[in-house]
N, C-alpha and C positions, 0 to 999 in steps of 0.2 A: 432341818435343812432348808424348808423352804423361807422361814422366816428368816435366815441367814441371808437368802438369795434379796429376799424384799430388803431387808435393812441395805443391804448393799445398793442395790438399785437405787434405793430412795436417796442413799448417801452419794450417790454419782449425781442423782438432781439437784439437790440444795447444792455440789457441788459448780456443776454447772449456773445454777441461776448467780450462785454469788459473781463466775468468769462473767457473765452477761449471754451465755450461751441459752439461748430460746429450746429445748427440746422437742417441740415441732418443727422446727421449720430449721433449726440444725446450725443458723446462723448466728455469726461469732460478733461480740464486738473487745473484748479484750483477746489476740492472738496469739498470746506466748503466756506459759505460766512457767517460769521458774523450777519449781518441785513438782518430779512425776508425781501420777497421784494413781488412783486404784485402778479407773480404766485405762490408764497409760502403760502402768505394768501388765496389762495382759492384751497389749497390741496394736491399742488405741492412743494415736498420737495428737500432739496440738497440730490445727490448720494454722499455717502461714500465711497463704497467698491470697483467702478475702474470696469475696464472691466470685465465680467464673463470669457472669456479663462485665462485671468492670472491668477485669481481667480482658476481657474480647476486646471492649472498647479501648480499653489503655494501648494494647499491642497495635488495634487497626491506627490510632491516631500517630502513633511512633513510624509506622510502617511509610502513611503518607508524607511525614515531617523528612524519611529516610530520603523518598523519592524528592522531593521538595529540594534537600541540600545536594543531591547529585545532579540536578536538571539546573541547578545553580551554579554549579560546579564546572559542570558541561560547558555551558553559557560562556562563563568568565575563559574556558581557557580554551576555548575556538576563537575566542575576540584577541584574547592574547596570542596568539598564535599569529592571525592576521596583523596584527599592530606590531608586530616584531623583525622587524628586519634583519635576521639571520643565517646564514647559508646552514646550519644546521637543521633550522626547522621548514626549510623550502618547500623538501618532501611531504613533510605533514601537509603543507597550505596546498599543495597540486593533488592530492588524495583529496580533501576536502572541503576543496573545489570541485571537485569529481564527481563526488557524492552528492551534493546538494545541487550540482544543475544536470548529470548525465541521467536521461530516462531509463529504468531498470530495464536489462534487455531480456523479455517476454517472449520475444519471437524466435531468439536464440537458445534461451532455453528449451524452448517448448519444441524445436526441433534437437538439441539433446537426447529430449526425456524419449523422442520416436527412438531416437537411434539405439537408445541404451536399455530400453526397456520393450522395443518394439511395440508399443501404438501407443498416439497421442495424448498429452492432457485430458483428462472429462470433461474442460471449459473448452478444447478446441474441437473446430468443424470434425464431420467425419472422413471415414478414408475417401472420400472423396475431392477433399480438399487436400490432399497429396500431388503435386503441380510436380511433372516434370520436369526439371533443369533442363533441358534441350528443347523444350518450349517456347514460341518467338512471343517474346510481349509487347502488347500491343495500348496503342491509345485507352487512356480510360472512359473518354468519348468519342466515338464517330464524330470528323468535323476537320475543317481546316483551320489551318496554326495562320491565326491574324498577327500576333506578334509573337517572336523570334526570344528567343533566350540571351541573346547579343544585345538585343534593345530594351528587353524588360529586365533584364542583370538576375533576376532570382529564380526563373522561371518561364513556364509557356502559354500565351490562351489559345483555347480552340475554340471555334464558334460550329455547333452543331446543327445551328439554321433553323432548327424543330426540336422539339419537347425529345428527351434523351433521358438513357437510364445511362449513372455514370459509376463504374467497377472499381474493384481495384486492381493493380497490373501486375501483383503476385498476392502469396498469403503471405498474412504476419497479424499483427496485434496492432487493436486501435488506441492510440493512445493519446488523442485530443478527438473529441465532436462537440462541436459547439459553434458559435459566433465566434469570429476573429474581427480586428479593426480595420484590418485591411481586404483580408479574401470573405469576411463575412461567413456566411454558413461556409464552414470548413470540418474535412474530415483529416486527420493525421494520421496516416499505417505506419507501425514501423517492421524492417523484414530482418529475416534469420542474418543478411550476410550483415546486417549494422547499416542499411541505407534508409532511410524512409521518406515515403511519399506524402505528397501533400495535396490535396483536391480542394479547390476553391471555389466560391460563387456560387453555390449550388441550391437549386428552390428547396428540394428538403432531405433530409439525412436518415438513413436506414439502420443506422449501426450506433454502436454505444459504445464509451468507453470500458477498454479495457475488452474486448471480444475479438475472440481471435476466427478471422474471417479467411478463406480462401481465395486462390487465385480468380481473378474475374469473376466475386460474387459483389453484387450490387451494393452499393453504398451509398448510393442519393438518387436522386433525380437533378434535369436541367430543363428549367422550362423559359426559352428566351424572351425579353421584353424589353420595352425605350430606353428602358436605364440600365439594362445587362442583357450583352447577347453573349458572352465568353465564360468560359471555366477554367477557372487558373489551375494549370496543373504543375507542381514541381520535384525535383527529387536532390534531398542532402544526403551528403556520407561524411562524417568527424567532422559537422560541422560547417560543412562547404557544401556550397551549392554545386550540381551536377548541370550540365546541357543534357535535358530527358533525348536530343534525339540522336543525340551519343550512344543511349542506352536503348531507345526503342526506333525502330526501321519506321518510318513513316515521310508519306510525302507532305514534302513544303510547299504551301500556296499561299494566295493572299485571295 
C-alpha cells in the first residue's frame, strides 16, 4: 500500500513538472490542462486565475481607469449642459450652479442636529454657545460708524479709536479666514437663519476655518494706525447685501 501511495505521488510530480507547475512554490505557467488527471479526480482542480498579486494589481489599475472614465464623463456633460441652450435642461444648470458656488450650510445644520438630537456637533462650542434669540445684537466692535451703508454700498466701518477685541454678533461657522483684496485680514461667519457676516481690516485673526464659534466669542483683534483706523463690517443674506443697522440698534456718529 504504501508504495502504491509513493508511485502515485511521484506520478502527480513528473506530472506537474511536465504542466510547468513548480511543487514548492505551487506556481503554474501552463493553466488549463484539457484531461483530468489523477489529482483532479479526487478534488484537486486546475488554477485559472495566475497569481493573486497580479490579480491585486490588475483589479487596482481597472478600478482607477473606472474613476478616470467617469470624472471624464462628469466633466463633458456639466460642459454640455452649460453650452446648451434648452428650456429642458434649465433646471439641471440652476441646481448646478447651486452646487458649485452656494457654501454648504454648516450653521444650519448644526443647529438641526441640537434640535433633533438634543446637543450639539462635537466640532461645535459648548452649551454655552447656545445664544438666545431674544438677545439684542450688538456691534462686533465698540466705535463709531465713520461711513454709512448708503455710502460705502456693501457694508459699515467703525472706528474703535483704540486697540479692540472684535466678536462675532451671533454663533455660526467660519467659513473664510484669511487675507481678502479688498478688507485684507477678513473673517467670514455664516449663521443658522442663511445670513452671514463679514468682519474686515482686522490686525489679527483668532478663529480658523470651518469652526463653529459662538455668539460674541472673539474672532480677531483691531489695532488702529496711519494707514487703517476702521473695521469693515458687513452682513449678506441670498446673496444681497443687508444695512447691518437695520439689524443691529446702534448709534450713528461721525
Amino acid at each position: 500500500m504504501d508504495k502504491d501511495i509513493k508511485k502515485i505521488r511521484k506520478s502527480i510530480e513528473q506530472r506537474k513538472k511536465v504542466r510547468g507547475v513548480n511543487p514548492g512554490t505551487g506556481s503554474s505557467k501552463q493553466l488549463f490542462s484539457p484531461f483530468p488527471e489523477t489529482e483532479e479526480k479526487h478534488g484537486y482542480y486546475p488554477v485559472f486565475t495566475g497569481t493573486g498579486e497580479s490579480n491585486g494589481k490588475s483589479n487596482g489599475a481597472a478600478g482607477i481607469a473606472v474613476k478616470g472614465i467617469l470624472s471624464v464623463m462628469l466633466f463633458f456633460g456639466t460642459a454640455i449642459v452649460w453650452q446648451t441652450d434648452s428650456d429642458i435642461l434649465q433646471k439641471p444648470k440652476e441646481w448646478t450652479s447651486q452646487v458649485l458656488t452656494d457654501e454648504f450650510p454648516f450653521a444650519k445644520v448644526n443647529v438641526w442636529y441640537k434640535e433633533t438630537f438634543g446637543q450639539p456637533l462635537s466640532l461645535s462650542p459648548s452649551s454655552t454657545a447656545q445664544m438666545d434669540q431674544n438677545q439684542e445684537i450688538a456691534l462686533p466692535v465698540t466705535g463709531n460708524i465713520t461711513e454709512t451703508f448708503q455710502v460705502n454700498g456693501t457694508g459699515i466701518m467703525i472706528s474703535p479709536g483704540e486697540t479692540a477685541n472684535v466678536s462675532a454678533i451671533r454663533e455660526g461657522v467660519v467659513i473664510f479666514s484669511g487675507n481678502d483684496r479688498e478688507t485684507n485680514k477678513t473673517v467670514t461667519v455664516q449663521h443658522s437663519d442663511g445670513s452671514v457676516s463679514n468682519y474686515g481690516n482686522l490686525s489679527s485673526i483668532d478663529v480658523h476655518l470651518y469652526q463653529f464659534i459662538s455668539g460674541n466669542q472673539r474672532i480677531g483683534s483691531f489695532v488702529p494706525n496711519a494707514e487703517n483706523e476702521t473695521v469693515y463690517f458687513s452682513i449678506t443674506k441670498d446673496n444681497d447685501y443687508i444695512d447691518p443697522v437695520q439689524v443691529i440698534q446702534v448709534d450713528e456718529s461721525n
